[in-house]
C-alpha positions as CSV (number, residue, x, y, z in Angstrom):
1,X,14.5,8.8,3.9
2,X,12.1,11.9,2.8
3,X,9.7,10.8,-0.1
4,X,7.5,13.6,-0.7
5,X,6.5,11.9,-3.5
6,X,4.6,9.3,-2.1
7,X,1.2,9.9,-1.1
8,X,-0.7,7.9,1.7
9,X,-4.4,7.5,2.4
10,X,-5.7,6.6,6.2
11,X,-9.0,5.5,6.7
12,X,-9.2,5.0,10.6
13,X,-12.3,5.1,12.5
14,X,-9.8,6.8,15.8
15,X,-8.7,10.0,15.1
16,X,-5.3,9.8,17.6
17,X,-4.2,6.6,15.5
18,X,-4.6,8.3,12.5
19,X,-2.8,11.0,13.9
20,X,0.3,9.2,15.0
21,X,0.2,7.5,11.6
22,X,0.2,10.8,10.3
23,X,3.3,11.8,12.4
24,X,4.9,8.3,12.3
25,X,5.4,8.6,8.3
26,X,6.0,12.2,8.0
27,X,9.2,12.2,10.1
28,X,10.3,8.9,8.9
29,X,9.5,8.7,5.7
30,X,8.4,12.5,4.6
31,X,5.8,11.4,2.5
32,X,2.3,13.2,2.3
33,X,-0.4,11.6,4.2
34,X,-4.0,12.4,4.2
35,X,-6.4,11.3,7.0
36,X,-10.2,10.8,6.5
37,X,-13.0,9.2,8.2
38,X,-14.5,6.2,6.5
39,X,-17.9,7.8,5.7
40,X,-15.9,10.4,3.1
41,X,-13.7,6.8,1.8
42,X,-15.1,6.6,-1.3
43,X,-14.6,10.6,-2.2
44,X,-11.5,11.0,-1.0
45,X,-10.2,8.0,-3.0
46,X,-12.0,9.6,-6.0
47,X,-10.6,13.1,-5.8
48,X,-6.9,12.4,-4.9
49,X,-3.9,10.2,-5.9
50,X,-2.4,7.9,-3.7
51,X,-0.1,5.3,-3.6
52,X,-0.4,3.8,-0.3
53,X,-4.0,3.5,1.3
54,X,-3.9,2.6,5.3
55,X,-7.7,1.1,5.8
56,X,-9.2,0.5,9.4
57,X,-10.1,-3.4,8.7
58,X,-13.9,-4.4,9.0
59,X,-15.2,-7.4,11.3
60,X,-16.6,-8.5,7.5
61,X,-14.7,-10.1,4.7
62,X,-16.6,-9.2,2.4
63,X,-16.5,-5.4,3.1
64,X,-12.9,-5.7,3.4
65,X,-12.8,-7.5,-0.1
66,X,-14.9,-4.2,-1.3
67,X,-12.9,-1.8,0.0
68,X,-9.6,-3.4,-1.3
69,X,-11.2,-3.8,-4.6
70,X,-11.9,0.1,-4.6
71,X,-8.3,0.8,-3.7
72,X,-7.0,-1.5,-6.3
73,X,-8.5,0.2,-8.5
74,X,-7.9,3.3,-7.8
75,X,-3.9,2.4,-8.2
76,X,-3.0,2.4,-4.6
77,X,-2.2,-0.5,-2.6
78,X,-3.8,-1.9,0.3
79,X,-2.6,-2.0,3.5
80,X,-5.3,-3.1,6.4
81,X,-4.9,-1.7,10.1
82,X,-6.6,-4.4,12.7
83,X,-7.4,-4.8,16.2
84,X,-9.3,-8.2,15.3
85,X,-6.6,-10.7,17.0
86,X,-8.0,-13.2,14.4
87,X,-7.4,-11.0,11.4
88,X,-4.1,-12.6,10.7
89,X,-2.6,-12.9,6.7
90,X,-4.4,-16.1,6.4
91,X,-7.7,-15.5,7.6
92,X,-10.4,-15.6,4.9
93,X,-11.1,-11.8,5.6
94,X,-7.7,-11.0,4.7
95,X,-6.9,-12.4,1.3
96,X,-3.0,-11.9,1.5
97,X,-3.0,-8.0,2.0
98,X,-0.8,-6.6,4.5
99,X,-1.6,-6.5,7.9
100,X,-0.8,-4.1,10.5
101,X,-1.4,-5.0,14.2
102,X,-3.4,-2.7,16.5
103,X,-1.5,-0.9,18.5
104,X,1.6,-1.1,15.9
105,X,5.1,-1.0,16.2
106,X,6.4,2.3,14.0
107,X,9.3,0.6,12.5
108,X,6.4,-2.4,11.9
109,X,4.3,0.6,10.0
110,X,7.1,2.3,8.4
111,X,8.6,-0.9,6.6
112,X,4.5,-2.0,5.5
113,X,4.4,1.3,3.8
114,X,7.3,1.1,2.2
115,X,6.7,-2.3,1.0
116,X,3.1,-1.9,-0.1
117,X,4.5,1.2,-2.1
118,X,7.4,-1.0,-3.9
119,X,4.9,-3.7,-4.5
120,X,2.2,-0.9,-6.3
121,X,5.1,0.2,-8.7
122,X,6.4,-3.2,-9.3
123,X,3.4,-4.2,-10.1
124,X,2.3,-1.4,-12.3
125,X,1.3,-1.8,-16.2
126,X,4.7,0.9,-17.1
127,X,7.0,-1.6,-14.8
128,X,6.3,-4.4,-16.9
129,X,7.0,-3.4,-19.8
């Protein structure tokens, strides 16, 4: 399934996941993913489009709550990466986003992104209408 179309954000803290994202939904999905560091976060989200944002998960709820907000509004969706075993869909911190596992399965990671993107455009004002 190539979806050049779709346009994915990663904000991880190690370069080699990011990397293996990158690779990970290239071949499988063929979309255009963009890797940055989470210092540049808040620029990158303002000076590009994307549908999908992949976000390194915080020890802090609140900061996660932050950054999802940011996302949200910039029109993506959230998807949270985490190596916190208790960073689960029902923790607090979480607050029902999606949750990929550190270290992830690629099918796992493929089908989150997928999903995340179908939920953005269901969810957007034009689809409801």
């Amino acid at each position: 399934m190539n979806n050049p179309s779709l346009r994915v954000l990663v904000v991880e803290s190690q370069g080699l996941i990011a990397v293996e994202i990158e690779d990970i939904l290239t071949e499988k999905l063929g979309c255009s993913v963009t890797i940055t560091a989470h210092a540049e976060f808040g620029d990158a989200l303002a000076n590009g489009r994307y549908d999908v944002v992949l976000v390194d998960a915080a020890p802090s709820k609140a900061e996660n709550l932050a950054r999802a907000e940011q996302i949200e509004a910039s029109g993506a969706a959230t998807v949270f990466l985490s190596a916190y075993e208790d960073f689960s869909p029902n923790a607090r911190s979480s607050h029902g986003f999606p949750i990929i596992d550190k270290p992830f399965d690629p099918f796992h990671l493929v089908e989150t992104v997928k999903a995340a993107a179908a939920h953005r455009y269901d969810s957007a004002p034009d689809a409801q209408g």
